[in-house]
ZAMI-949888 format. One record per residue (C-alpha): y, x, z; chain; residue in one letter; residue number from 1. Coordinates in pm, 1 decimal, m for minus. Layout:
BEGIN
PT         v         u         w  chaine  residu  num
PT         Y         X         Z       A       A  NUM
...
***
This chain:
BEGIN
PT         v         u         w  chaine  residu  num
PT   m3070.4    3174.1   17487.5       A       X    1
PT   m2857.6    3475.9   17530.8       A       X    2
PT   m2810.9    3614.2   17860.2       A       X    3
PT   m2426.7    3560.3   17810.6       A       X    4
PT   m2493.5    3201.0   17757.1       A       X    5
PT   m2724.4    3152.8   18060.6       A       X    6
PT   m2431.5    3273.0   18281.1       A       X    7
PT   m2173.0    3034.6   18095.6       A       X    8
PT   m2398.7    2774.3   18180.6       A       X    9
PT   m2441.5    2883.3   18570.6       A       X   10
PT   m2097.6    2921.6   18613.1       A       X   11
PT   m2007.8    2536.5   18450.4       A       X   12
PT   m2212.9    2406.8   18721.6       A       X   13
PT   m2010.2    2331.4   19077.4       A       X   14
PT   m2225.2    2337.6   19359.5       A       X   15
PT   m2135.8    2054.6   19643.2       A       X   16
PT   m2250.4    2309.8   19950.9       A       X   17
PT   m2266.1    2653.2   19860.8       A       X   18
PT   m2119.7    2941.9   19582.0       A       X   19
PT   m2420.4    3149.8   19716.2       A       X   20
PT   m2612.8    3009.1   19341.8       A       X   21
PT   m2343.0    3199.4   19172.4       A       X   22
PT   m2459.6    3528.7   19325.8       A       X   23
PT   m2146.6    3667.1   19309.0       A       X   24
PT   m2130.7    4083.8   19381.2       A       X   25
PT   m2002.1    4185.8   19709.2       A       X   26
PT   m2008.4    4574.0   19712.9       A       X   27
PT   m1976.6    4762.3   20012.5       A       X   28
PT   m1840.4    5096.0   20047.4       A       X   29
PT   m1972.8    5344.8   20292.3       A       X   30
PT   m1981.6    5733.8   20205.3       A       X   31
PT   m2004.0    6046.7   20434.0       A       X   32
PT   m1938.5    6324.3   20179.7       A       X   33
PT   m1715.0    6523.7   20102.9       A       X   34
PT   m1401.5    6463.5   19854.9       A       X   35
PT   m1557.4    6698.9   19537.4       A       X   36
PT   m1913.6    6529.8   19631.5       A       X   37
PT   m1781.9    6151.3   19606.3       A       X   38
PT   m1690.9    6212.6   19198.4       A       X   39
PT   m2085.5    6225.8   19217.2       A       X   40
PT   m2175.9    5863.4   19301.4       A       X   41
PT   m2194.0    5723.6   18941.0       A       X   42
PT   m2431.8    5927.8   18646.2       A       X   43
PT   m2412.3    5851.5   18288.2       A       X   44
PT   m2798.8    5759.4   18170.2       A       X   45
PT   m2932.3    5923.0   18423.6       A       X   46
PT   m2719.6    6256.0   18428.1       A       X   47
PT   m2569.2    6376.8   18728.7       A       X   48
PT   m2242.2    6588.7   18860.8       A       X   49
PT   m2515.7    6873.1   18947.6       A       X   50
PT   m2638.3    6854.2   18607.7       A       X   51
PT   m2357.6    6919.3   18456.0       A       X   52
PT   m2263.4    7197.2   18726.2       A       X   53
PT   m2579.6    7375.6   18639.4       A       X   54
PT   m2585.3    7389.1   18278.2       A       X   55
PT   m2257.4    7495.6   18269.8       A       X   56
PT   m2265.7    7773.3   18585.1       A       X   57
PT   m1974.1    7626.3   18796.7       A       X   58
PT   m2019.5    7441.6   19117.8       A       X   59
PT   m1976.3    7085.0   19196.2       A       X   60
PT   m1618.1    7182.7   19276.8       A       X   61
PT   m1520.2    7297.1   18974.8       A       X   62
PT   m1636.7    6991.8   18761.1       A       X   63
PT   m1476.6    6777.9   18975.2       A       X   64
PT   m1159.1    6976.3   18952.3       A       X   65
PT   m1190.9    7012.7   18572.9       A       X   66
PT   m1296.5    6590.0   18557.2       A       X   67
PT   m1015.5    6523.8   18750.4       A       X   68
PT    m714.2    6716.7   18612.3       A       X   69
PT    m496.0    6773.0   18897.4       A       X   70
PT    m612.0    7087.4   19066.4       A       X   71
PT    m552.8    7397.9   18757.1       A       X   72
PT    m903.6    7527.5   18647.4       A       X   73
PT    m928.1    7893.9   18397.3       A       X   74
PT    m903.7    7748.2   18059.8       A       X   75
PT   m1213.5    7927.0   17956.4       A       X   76
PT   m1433.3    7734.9   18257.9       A       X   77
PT   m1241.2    7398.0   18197.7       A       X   78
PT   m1362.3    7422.4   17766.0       A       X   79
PT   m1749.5    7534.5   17897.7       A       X   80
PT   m1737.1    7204.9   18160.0       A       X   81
PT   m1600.8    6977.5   17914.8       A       X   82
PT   m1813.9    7096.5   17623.7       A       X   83
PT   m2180.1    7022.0   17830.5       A       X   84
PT   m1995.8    6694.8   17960.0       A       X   85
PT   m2028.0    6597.6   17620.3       A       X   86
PT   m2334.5    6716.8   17563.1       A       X   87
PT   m2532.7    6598.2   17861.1       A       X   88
PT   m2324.3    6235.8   17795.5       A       X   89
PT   m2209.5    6266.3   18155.7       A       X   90
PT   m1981.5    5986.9   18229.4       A       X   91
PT   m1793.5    5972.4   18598.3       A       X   92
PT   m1780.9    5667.2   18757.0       A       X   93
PT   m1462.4    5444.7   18855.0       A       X   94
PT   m1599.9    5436.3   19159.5       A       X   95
PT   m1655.9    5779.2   19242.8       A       X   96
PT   m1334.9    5887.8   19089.9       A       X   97
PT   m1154.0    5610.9   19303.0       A       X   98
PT   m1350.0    5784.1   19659.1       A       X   99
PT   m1243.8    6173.5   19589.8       A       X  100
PT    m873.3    5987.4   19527.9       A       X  101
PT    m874.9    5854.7   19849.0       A       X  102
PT    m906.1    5479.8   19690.3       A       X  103
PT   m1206.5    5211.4   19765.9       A       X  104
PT   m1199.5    5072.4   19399.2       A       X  105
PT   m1226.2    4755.3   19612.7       A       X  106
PT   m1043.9    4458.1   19641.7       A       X  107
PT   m1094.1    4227.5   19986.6       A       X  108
PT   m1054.6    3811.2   19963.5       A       X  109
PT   m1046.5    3630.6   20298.4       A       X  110
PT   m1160.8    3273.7   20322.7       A       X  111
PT   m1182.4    3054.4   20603.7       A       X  112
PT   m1480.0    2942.3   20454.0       A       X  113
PT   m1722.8    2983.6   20201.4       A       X  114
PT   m1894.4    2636.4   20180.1       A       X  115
PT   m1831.3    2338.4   19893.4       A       X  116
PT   m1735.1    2372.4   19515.0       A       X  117
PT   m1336.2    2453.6   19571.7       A       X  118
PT   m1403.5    2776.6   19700.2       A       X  119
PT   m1704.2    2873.7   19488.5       A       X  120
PT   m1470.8    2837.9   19171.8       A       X  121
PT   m1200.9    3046.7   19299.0       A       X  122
PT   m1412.3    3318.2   19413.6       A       X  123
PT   m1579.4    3265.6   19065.7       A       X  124
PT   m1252.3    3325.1   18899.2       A       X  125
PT   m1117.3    3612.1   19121.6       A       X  126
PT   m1418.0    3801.5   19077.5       A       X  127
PT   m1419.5    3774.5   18723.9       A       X  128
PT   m1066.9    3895.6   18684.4       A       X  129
PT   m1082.2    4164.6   18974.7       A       X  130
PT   m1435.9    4268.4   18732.6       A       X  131
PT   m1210.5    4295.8   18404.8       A       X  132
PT   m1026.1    4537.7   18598.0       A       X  133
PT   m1290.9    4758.5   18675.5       A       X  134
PT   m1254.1    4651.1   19097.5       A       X  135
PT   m1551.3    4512.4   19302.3       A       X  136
PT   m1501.2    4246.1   19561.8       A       X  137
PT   m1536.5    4234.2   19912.1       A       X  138
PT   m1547.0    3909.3   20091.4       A       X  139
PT   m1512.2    3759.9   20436.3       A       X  140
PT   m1553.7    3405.4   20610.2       A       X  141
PT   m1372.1    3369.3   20880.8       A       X  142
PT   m1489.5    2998.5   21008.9       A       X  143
PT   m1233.3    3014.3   21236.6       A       X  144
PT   m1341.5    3255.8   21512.7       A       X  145
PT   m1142.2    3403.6   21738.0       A       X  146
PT   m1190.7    3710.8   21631.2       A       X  147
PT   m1040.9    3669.4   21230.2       A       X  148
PT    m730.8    3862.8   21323.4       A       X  149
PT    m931.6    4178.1   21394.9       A       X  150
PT   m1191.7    4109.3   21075.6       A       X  151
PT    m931.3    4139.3   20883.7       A       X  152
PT    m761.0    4411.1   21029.2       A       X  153
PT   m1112.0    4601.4   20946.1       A       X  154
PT   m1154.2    4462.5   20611.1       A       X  155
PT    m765.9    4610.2   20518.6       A       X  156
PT    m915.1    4979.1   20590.0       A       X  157
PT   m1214.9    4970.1   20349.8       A       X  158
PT   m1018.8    4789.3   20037.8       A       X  159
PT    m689.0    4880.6   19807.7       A       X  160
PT    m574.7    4541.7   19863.4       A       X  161
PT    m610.7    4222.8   19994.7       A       X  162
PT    m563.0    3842.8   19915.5       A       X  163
PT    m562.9    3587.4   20176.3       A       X  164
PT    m644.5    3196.4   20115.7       A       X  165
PT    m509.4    2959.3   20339.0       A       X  166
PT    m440.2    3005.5   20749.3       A       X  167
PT    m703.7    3228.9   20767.0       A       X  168
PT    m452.6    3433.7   20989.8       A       X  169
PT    m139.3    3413.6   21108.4       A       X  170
PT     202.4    3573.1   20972.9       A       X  171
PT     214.6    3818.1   21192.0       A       X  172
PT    m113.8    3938.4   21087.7       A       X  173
PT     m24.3    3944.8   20724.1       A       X  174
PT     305.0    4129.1   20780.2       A       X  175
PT     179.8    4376.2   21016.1       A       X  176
PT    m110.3    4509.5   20744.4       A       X  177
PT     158.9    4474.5   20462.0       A       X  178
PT     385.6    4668.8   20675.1       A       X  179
PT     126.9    4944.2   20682.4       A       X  180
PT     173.1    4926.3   20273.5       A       X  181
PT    m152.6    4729.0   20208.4       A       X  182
PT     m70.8    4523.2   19873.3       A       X  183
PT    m166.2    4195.9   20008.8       A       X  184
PT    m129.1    3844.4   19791.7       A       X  185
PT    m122.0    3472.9   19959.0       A       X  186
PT    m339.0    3199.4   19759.6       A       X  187
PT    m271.2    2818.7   19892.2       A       X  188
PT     m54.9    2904.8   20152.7       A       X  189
PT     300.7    2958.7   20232.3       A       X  190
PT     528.2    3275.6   20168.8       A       X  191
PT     520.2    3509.5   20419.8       A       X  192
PT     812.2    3776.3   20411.5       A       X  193
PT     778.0    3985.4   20159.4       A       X  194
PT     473.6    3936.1   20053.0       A       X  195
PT     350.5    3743.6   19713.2       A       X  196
PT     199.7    3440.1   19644.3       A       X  197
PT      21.5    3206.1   19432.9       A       X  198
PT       8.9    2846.3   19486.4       A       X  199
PT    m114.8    2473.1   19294.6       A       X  200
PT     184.1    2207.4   19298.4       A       X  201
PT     109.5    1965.4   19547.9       A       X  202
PT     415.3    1749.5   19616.4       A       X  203
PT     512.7    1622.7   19262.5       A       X  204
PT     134.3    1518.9   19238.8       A       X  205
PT      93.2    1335.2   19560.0       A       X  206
PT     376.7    1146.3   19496.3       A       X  207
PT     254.7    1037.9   19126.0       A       X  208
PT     m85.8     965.8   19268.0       A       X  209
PT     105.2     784.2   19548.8       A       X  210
PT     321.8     579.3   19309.5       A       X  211
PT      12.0     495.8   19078.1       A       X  212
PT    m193.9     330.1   19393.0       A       X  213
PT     145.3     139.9   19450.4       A       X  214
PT     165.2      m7.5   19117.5       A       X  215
PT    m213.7    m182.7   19112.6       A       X  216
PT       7.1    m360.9   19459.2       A       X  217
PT    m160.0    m133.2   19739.5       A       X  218
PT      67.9    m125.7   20044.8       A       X  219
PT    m155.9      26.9   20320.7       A       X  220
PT    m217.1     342.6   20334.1       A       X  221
PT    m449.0     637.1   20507.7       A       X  222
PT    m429.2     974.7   20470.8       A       X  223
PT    m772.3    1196.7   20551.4       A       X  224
PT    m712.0    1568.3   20597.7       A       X  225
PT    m600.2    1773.0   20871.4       A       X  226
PT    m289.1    1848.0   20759.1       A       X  227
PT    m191.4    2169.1   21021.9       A       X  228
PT    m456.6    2376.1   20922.8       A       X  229
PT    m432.6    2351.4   20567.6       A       X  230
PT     m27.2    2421.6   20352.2       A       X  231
PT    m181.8    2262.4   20090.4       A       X  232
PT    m312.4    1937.5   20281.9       A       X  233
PT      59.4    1945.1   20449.3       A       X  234
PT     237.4    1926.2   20125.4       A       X  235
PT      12.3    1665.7   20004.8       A       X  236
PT      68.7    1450.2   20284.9       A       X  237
PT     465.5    1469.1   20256.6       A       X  238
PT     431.5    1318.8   19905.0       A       X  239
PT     241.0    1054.2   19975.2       A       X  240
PT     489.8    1003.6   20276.1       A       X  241
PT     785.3    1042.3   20017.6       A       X  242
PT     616.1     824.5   19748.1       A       X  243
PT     599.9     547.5   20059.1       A       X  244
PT     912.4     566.1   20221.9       A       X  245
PT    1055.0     518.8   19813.2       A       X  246
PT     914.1     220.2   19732.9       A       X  247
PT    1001.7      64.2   20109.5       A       X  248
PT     673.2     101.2   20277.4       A       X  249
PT     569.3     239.0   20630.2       A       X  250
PT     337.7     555.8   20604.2       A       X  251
PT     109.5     589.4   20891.3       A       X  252
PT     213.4     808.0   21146.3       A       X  253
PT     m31.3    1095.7   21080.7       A       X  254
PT    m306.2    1198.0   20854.8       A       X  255
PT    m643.1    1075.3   20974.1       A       X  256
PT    m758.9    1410.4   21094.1       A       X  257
PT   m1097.3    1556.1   20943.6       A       X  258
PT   m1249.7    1862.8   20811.8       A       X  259
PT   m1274.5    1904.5   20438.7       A       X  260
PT   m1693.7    1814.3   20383.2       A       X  261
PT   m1833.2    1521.1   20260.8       A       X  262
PT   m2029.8    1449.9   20630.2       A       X  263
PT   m1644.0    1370.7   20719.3       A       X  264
PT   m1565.1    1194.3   20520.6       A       X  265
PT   m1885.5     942.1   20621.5       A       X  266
PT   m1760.1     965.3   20984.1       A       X  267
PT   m1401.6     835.8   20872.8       A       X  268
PT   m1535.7     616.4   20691.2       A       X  269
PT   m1725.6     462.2   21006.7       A       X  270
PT   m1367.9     470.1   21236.3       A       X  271
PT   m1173.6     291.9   20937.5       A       X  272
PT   m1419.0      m9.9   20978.7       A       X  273
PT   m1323.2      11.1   21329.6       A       X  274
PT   m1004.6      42.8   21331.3       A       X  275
PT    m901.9    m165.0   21021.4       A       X  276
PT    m972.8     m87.5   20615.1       A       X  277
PT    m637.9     m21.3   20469.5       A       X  278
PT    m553.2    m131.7   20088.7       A       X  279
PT    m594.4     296.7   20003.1       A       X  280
PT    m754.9     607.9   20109.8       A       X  281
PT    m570.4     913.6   19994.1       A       X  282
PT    m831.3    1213.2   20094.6       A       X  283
PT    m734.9    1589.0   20067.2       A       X  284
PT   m1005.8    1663.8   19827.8       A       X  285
PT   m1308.5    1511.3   19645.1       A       X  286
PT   m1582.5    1555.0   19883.2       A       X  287
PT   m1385.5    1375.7   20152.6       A       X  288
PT   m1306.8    1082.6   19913.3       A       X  289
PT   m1724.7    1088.2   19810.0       A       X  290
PT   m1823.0    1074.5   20182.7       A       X  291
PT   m1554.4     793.4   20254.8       A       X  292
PT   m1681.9     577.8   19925.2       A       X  293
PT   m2035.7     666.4   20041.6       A       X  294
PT   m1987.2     501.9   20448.3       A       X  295
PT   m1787.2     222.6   20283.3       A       X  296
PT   m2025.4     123.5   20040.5       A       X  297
PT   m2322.6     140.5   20300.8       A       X  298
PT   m2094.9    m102.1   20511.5       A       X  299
PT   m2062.6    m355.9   20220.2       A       X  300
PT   m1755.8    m241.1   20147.8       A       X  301
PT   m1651.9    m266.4   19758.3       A       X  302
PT   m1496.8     m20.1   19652.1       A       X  303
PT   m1223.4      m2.9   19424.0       A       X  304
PT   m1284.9    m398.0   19446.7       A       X  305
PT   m1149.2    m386.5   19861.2       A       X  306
PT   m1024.6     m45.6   19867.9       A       X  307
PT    m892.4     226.3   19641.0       A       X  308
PT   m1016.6     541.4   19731.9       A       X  309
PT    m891.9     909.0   19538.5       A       X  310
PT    m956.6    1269.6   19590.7       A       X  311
PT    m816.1    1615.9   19530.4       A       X  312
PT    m944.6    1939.4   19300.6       A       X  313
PT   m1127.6    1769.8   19067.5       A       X  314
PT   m1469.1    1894.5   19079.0       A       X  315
PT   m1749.4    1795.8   18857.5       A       X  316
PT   m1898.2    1537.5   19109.4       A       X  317
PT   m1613.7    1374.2   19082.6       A       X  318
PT   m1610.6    1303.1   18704.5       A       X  319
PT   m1956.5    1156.2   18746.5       A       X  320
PT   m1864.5     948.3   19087.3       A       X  321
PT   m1536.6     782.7   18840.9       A       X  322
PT   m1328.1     910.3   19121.5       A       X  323
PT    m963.2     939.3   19110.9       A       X  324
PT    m823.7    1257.4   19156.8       A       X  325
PT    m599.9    1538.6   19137.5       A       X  326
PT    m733.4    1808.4   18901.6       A       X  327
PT    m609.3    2163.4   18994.8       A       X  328
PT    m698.5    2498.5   18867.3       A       X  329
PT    m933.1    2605.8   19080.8       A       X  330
PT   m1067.5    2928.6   18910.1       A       X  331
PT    m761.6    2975.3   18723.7       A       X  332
PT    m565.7    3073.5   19115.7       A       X  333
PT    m843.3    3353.9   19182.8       A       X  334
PT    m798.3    3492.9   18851.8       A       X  335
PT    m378.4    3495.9   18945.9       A       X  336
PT    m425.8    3656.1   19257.1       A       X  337
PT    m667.0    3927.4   19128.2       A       X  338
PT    m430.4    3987.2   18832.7       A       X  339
PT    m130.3    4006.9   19080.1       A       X  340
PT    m284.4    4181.7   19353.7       A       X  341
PT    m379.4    4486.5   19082.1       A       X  342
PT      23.6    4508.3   18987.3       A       X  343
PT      29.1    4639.6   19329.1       A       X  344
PT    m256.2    4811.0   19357.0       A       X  345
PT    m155.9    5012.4   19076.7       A       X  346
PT     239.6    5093.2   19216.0       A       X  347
PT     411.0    4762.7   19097.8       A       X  348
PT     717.7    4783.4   19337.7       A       X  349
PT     913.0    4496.6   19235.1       A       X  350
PT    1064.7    4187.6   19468.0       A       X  351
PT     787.7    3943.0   19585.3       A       X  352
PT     653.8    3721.8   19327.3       A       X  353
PT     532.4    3341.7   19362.5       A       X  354
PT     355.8    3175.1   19142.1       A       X  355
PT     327.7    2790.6   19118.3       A       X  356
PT      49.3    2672.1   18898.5       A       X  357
PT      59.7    2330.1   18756.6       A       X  358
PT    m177.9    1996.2   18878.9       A       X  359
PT    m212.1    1692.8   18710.5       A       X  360
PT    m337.5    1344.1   18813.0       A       X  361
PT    m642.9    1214.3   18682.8       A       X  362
PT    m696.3     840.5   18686.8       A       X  363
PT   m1057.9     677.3   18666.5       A       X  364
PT   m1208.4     374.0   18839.4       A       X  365
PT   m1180.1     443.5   19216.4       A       X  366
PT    m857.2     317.0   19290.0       A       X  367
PT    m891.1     m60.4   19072.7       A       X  368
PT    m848.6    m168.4   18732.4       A       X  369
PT    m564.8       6.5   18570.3       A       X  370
PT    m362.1    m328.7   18456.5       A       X  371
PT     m92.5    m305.0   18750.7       A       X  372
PT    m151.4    m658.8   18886.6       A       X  373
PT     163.3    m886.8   19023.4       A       X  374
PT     228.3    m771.5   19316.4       A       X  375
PT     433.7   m1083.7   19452.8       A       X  376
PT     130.8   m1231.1   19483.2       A       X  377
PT      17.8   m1001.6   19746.8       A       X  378
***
């Protein structure tokens, strides 16, 4: 098997902890030399800046100058550099050229976490576009500590531009480094000023997902998902609040608050027996919803039979686990953000853009049989 095929078989498989299995490249930048010595960095098979200076009788100066076309060079020592550049094959590196430029040839991506198969696949796709475009990838976790605003203060000096998933910081921290002229994009979060953004419809989806429980004659709902710390999990939550208050029926009064791993969903799970097992759990995503079906089900709880339990996102455990869902383009938001970010990057001054990318439900056994029963009879 092709090593091309390997890696489209790696990058098929969603991992419920961890994208570290991916190995995705996270190149830091750190040079002390000087602006003619940083075209240097790269060789072409094995051929160096020096080499090339040598066999021609210039310095390192002059190649650079001649490489780089900005700065006039004799046009008798500009034909002798180019002519043993093509001899010795000497090829200068994006990244070198990008350093004696003044540029990182590096683009950042903040997450508030790394763990569980939604982030994986949109690091998976943002490095693969940010890749195409000749850009390596610099990534921080910020698992909420008090010191994210300043990480990402420090991560904005080593990278051309920046995009930022969810509350990972506030406003004022995005507008303050985009004030500074950082390009800077927003994935699964708000606008902020003038900034740009790329998003996956939530509303319209929560309220079809909402409406579908309602048909098989649900009419008790909980919502799992910390809602404030998550625009995505907030929008979700007003559908299903919509979808209720439409068809005459009280929502509950908040989201069941949670973090977004299966373990969560377990310990929900354990205060819903508690507290009362409504007719449907709506979960912000899939690994919530497995952990919920998981405590239930070790309770003696049948589920869809007692209660109708659905996710969010879509990942592959879910096919397998029959679970109701919401699929959304995971990979396909990194590779928006990388592709907008480099508009940018490369002097795209145009009004703030926001992009709204398309979900769609998926129905499969978790929430019942899928013959809407009559629901005067509940």
């Amino acid at each position: 098997m092709s090593q091309d095929r390997e890696r489209s078989d790696r990058e098929r498989e969603i991992p419920s902890r961890s994208c570290n299995r991916y190995q995705i490249p996270v190149t830091l930048i750190c040079t002390n030399d000087s602006e003619e010595a940083g075209v240097a960095v790269s060789t072409g098979e094995g051929v160096t800046i020096r080499d090339v200076a040598a066999r021609a009788g210039v310095s390192i100066a002059t190649v650079s100058r001649v490489l780089r076309g900005n700065i006039p060079v004799s046009e008798p020592t500009k034909e002798r550099v180019l002519t043993v550049v093509s001899e010795l094959g000497y090829r200068p590196s994006v990244l070198g050229r990008s350093l004696a430029e003044g540029r990182h040839a590096a683009n950042g991506i903040v997450f508030p976490d790394l763990s569980g198969p939604y982030y994986a696949e949109v690091v998976l796709g943002y490095e693969e576009a940010a890749g195409e475009l000749g850009r390596s990838v610099l990534i921080l976790s910020t698992h909420g500590r008090d010191a994210a605003p300043e990480m990402v203060r420090e991560l904005a000096r080593r990278v051309d531009g920046m995009v930022v998933l969810g509350r990972t910081v506030s406003d004022e921290v995005v507008q303050e480094i985009a004030a500074r002229g950082l390009p800077i994009v927003l994935l699964a979060r708000s606008a902020a000023g003038e900034v740009d953004s790329v998003n996956a419809e939530n509303v319209a989806s929560a309220i079809r997902l909402t409406e579908h429980l309602i048909d098989h004659g649900h009419r008790t709902f909980a919502v799992v998902g910390g809602a404030e710390s998550s625009p995505d999990t907030m929008e979700r939550w007003a559908g299903v609040r919509t979808a209720l208050l439409r068809a005459g029926l009280t929502p509950p009064a908040e989201p069941v608050p949670a973090g977004l791993r299966e373990e969560e969903g377990t310990r929900v799970a354990e205060d819903l027996l508690v507290a009362g097992v409504p007719d449907a759990v709506v979960c912000a995503n899939d690994e919530l919803a497995l952990g919920v079906i998981t405590g239930l089900r070790a309770a003696g709880i049948d589920v869809p039979g007692q209660v109708a339990v659905t996710g969010w996102d879509d990942v592959m455990a879910a096919r397998y686990a029959g679970l109701t869902t919401v699929r959304q383009p995971m990979r396909e938001l990194g590779v928006r953000a990388a592709r907008m970010l480099d508009l940018r990057i490369r002097g795209d001054a145009g009004p703030a853009r926001h992009e709204v990318l398309p979900t769609n439900l998926v129905v499969r056994n978790s929430c019942g049989r899928h013959e809407p029963p009559d629901l005067d009879r509940r």
